[in-house]
C-alpha positions as CSV (number, residue, x, y, z in Angstrom):
1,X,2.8,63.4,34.9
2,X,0.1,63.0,37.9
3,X,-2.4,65.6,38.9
4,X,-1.8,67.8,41.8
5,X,-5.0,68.7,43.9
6,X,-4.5,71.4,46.5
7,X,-6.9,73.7,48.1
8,X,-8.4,76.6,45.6
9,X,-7.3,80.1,46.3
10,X,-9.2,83.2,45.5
11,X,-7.2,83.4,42.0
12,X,-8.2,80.0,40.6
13,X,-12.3,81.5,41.3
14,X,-11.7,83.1,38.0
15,X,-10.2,80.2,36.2
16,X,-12.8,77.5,38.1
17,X,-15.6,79.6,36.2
18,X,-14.2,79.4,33.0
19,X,-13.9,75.8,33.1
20,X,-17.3,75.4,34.0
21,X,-18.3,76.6,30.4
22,X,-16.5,73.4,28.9
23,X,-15.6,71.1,31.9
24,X,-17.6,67.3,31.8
25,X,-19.8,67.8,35.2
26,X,-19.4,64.1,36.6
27,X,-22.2,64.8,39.4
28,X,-24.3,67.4,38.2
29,X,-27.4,68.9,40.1
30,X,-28.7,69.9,36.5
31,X,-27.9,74.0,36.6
32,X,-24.7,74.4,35.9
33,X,-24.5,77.6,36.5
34,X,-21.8,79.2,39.2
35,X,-21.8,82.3,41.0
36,X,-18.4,83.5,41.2
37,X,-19.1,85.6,44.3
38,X,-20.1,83.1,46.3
39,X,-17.7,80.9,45.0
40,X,-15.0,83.9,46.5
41,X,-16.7,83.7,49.4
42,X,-16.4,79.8,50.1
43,X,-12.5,79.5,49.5
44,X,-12.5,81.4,53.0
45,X,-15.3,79.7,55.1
46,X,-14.7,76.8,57.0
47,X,-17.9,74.8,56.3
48,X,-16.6,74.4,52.1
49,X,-13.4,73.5,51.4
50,X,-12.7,73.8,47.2
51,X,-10.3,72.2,45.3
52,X,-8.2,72.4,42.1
53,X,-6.7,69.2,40.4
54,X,-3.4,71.0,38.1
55,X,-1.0,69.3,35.9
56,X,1.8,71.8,35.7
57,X,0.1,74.9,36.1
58,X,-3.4,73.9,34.0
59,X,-6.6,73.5,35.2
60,X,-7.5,70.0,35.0
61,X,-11.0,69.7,37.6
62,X,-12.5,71.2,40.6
63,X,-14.7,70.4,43.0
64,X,-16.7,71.7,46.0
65,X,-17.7,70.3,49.3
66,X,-20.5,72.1,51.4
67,X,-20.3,70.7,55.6
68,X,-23.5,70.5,57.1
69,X,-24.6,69.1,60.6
70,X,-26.9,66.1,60.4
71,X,-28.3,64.8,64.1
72,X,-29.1,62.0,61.5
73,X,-25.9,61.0,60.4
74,X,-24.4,61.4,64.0
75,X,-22.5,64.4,62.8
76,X,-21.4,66.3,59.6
77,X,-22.2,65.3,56.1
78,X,-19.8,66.8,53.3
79,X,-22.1,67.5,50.3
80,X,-20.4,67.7,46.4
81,X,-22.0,70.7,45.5
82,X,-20.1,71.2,42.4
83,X,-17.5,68.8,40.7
84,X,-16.0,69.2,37.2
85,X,-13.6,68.2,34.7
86,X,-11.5,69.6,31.7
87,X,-12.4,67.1,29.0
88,X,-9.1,67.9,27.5
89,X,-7.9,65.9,30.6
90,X,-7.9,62.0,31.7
91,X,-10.9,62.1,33.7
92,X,-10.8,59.4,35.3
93,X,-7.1,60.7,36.8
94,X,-8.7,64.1,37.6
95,X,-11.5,62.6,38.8
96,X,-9.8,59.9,41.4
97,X,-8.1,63.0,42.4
98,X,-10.0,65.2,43.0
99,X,-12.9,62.7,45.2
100,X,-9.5,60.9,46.8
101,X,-9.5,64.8,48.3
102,X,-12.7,65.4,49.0
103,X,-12.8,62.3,51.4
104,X,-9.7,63.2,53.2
105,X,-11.2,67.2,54.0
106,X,-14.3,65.5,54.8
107,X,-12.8,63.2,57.3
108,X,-10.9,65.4,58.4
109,X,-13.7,67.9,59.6
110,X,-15.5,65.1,60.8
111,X,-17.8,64.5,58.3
112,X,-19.7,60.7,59.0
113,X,-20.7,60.3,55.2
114,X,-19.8,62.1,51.6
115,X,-22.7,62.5,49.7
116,X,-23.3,63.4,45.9
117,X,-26.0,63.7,43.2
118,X,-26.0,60.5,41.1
119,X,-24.8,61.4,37.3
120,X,-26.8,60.8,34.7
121,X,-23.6,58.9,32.7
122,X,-23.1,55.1,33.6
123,X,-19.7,56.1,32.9
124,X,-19.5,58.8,35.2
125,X,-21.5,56.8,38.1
126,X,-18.9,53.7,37.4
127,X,-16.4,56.5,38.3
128,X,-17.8,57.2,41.5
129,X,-18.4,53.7,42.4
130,X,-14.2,53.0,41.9
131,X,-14.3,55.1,44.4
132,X,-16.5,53.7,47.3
133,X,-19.7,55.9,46.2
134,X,-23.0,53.3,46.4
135,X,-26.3,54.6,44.7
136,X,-29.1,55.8,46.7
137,X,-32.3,57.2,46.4
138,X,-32.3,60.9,45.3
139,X,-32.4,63.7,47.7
140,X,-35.7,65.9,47.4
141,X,-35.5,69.4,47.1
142,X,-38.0,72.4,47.2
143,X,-36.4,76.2,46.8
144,X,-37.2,78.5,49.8
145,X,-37.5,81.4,48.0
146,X,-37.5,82.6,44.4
147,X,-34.1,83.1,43.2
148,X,-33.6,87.6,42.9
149,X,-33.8,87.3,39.1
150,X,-37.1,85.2,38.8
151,X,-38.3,87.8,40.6
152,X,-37.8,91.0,38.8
């Protein structure tokens, strides 16, 4: 049986979470973390678009794509904020999927380029690299402000 990837919907936020306790993160930032709020909030705005790969009615992966203008990249680049996978799943399948998915929403909404953080895995980077992803240099980050619970 293949996997089915459609569009999340507000019900699978809940499910999405509890993967990520056990899911194999093939492009991980490092925190693994996910706010389930915001997470509620991007299944209804039009620069994310989240996904859900299912065989039969069980969560197999998920993924997240953030849209952001670039005057750089002559247009939108789609960002994979978030991608994981059931390990109790063929992740490879789940993961063709699911990125097979994320390049046809970010085409779709114009994006130029697809970018995502380089796993650690060689397994997981041969993954991407099936699938048209080439290595580049890391992106550098700095926070803007101190996240609410550092804070307190």
């Amino acid at each position: 049986m293949e996997y089915q990837v459609r569009a999340a919907r507000i019900t699978d936020v809940d499910r999405l979470v509890a993967l990520s306790h056990e899911a194999v993160f093939v492009a991980d930032r490092g925190d693994t973390r996910i706010a389930p709020d915001l997470l509620r909030q991007l299944v209804y705005l039009p620069q994310a678009s989240i996904f859900v790969a299912e065989r039969g009615r069980e969560l197999a992966g998920g993924a997240v794509l953030a849209l952001r203008p670039s005057a750089r990249a002559g247009g939108y680049v789609g960002t994979v904020d978030l991608f994981m996978v059931d390990p109790q799943h063929d992740i490879d399948l789940v993961t063709e999927a699911l990125i097979e998915e994320l390049l046809r929403s970010a085409r779709n909404k114009g994006c130029g380029t697809v970018e995502a953080a380089q796993p650690e895995d060689p397994i997981d980077r041969d993954r991407w690299s099936r699938q048209g992803f080439i290595g580049a240099v890391p992106l550098l980050q700095r926070p803007v402000a101190e996240p609410a619970a550092a804070r307190r």
